[in-house]
C-alpha positions as a Markdown table, in Angstrom:
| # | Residue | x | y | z |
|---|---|---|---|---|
| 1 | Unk | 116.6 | 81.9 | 72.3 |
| 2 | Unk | 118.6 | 80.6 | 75.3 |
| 3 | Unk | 117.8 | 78.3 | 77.8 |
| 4 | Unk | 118.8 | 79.4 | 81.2 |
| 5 | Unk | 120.3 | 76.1 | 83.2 |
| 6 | Unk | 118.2 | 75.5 | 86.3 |
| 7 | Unk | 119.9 | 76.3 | 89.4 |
| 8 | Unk | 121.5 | 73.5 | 91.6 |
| 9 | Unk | 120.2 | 72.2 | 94.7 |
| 10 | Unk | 122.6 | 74.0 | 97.2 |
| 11 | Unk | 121.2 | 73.8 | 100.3 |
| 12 | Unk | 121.6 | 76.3 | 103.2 |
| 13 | Unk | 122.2 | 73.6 | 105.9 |
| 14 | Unk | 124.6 | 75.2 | 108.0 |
| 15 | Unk | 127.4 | 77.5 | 108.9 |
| 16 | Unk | 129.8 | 76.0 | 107.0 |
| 17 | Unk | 127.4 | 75.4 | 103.7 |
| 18 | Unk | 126.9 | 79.4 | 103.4 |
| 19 | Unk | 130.1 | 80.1 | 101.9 |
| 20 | Unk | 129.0 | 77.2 | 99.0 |
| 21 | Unk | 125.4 | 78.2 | 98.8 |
| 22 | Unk | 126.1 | 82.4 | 98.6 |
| 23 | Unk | 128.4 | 81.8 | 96.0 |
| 24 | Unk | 125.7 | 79.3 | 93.5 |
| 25 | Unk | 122.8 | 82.1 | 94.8 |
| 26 | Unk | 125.3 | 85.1 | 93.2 |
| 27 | Unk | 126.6 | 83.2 | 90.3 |
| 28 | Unk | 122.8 | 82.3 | 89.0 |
| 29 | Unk | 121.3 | 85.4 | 89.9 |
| 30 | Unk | 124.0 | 87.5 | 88.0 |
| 31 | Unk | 123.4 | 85.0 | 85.3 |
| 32 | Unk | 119.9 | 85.8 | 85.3 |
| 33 | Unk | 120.4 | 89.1 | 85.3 |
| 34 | Unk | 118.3 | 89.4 | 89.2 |
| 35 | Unk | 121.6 | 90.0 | 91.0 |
| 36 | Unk | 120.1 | 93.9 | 91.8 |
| 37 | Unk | 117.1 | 92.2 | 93.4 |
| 38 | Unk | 118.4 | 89.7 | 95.8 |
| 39 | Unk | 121.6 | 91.1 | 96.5 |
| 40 | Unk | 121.5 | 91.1 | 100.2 |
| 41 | Unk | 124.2 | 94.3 | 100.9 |
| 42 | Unk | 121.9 | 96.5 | 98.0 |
| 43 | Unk | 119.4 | 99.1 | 98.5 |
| 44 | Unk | 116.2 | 97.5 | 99.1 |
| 45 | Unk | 115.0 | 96.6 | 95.8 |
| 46 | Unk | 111.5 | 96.9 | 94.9 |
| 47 | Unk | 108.8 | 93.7 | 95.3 |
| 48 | Unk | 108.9 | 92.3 | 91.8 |
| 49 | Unk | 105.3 | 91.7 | 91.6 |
| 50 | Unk | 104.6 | 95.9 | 92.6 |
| 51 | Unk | 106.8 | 96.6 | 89.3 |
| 52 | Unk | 104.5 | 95.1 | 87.5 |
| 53 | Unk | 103.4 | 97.4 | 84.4 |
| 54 | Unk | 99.7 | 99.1 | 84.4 |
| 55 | Unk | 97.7 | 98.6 | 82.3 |
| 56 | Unk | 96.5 | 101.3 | 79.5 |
| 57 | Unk | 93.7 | 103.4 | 79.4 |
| 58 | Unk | 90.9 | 101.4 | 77.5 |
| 59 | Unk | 89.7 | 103.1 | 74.6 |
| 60 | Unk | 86.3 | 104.4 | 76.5 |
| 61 | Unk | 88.7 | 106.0 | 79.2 |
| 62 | Unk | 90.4 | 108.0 | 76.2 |
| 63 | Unk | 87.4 | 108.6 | 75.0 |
| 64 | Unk | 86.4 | 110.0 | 78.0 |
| 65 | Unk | 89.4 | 111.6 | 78.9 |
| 66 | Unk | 90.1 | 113.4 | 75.4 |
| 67 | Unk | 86.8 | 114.8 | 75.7 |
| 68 | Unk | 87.6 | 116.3 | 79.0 |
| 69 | Unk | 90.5 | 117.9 | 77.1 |
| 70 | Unk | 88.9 | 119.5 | 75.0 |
| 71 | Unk | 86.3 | 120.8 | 77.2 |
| 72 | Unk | 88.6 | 122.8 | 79.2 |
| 73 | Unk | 88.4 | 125.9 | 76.7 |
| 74 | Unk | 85.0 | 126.4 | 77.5 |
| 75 | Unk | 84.6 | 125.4 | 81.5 |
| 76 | Unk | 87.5 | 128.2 | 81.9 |
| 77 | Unk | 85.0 | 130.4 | 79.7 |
| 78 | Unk | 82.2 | 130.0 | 81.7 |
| 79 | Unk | 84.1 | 130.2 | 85.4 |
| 80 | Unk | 85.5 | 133.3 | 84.3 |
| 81 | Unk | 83.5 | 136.2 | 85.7 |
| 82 | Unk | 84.6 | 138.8 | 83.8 |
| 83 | Unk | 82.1 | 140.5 | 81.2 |
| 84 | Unk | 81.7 | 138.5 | 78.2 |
| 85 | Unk | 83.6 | 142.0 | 76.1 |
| 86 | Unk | 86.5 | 141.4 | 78.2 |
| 87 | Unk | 87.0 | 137.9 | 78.1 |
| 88 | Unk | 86.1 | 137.8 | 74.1 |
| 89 | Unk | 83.5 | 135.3 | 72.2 |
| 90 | Unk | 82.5 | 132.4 | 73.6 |
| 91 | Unk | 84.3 | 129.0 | 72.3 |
| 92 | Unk | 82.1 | 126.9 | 70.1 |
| 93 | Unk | 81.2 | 123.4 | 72.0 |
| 94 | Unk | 83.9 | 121.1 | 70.8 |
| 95 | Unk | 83.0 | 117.7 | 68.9 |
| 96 | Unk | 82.7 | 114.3 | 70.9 |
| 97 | Unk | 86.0 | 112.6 | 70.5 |
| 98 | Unk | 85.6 | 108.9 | 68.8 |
| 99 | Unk | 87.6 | 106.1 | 68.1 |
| 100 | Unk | 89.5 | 107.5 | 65.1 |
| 101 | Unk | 90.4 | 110.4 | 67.7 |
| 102 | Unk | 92.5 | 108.5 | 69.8 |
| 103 | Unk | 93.2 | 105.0 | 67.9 |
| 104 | Unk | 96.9 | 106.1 | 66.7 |
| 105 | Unk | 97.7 | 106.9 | 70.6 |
| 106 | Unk | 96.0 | 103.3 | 71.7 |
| 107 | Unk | 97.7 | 101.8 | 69.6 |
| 108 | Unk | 100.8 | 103.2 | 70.9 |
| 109 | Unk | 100.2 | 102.5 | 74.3 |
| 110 | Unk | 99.4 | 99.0 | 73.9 |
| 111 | Unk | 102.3 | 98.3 | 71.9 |
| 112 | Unk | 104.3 | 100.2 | 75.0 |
| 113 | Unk | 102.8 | 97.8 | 77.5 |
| 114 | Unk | 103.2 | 95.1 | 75.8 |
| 115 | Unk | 107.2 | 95.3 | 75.6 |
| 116 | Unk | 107.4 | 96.6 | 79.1 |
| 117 | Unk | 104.8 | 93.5 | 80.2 |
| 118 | Unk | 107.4 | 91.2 | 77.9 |
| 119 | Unk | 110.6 | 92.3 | 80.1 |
| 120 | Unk | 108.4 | 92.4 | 83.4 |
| 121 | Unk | 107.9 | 88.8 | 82.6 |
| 122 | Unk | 111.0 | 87.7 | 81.8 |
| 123 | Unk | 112.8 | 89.0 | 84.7 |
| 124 | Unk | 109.8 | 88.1 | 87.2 |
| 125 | Unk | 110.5 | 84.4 | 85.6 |
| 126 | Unk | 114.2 | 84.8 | 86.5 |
| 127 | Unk | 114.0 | 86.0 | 90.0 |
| 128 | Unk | 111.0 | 83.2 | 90.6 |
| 129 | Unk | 113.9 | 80.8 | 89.0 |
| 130 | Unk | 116.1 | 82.1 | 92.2 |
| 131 | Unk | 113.7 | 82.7 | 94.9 |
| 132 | Unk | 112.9 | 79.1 | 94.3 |
């Protein structure tokens, strides 16, 4: 792994220190791979920290929401007003979702978060390198 250098003390003193001071700003930003978010003539970028990644679903929220899923079958069964020989037999009440359920999906997810939390990080460090 690389060590990024720190950035120098140029300071922004006066007029004549801008030219000086832009150019170390540009130089250690692009280095940093940051240039996109303090690049003064860019779109507005995003705050950094508002980027940050959510977190997952625990696994009671899966839970919860995979048996929601699978509930749907028979709420639409039971809203539906037509007569029961119309609309056909009545779904059977699904099982209660459980760990084993959803654990291959969690797993997943975390995993996903992780590596986006890992590059979130990193570049958050980077920028905070700049801003400073």
């Amino acid at each position: 792994m690389t060590t990024l250098p720190s950035v120098p003390d140029i300071r922004l003193t006066d007029r004549r220190s801008f030219p000086a001071w832009y150019a170390e700003l540009r130089i250690n930003a692009l280095f940093r791979n940051v240039w996109h978010l303090a690049d003064p003539d860019a779109p507005t970028a995003p705050h950094l920290l508002s980027a940050e990644p959510p977190e997952p679903l625990s696994i009671d929220q899966m839970i919860e929401q995979l048996n929601i899923e699978r509930n749907i079958p028979l709420e639409l069964w039971d809203q539906d007003e037509r007569p029961e020989a119309e609309k056909g037999a009545r779904p059977r009440q699904p099982r209660a979702a459980n760990f084993n359920d959803i654990k291959e999906e969690y797993s997943f997810r975390l995993k996903e978060y992780d590596n986006r939390h890992s590059n979130w990080s990193a570049q958050s460090s980077r920028y905070q390198n700049i801003w400073d």
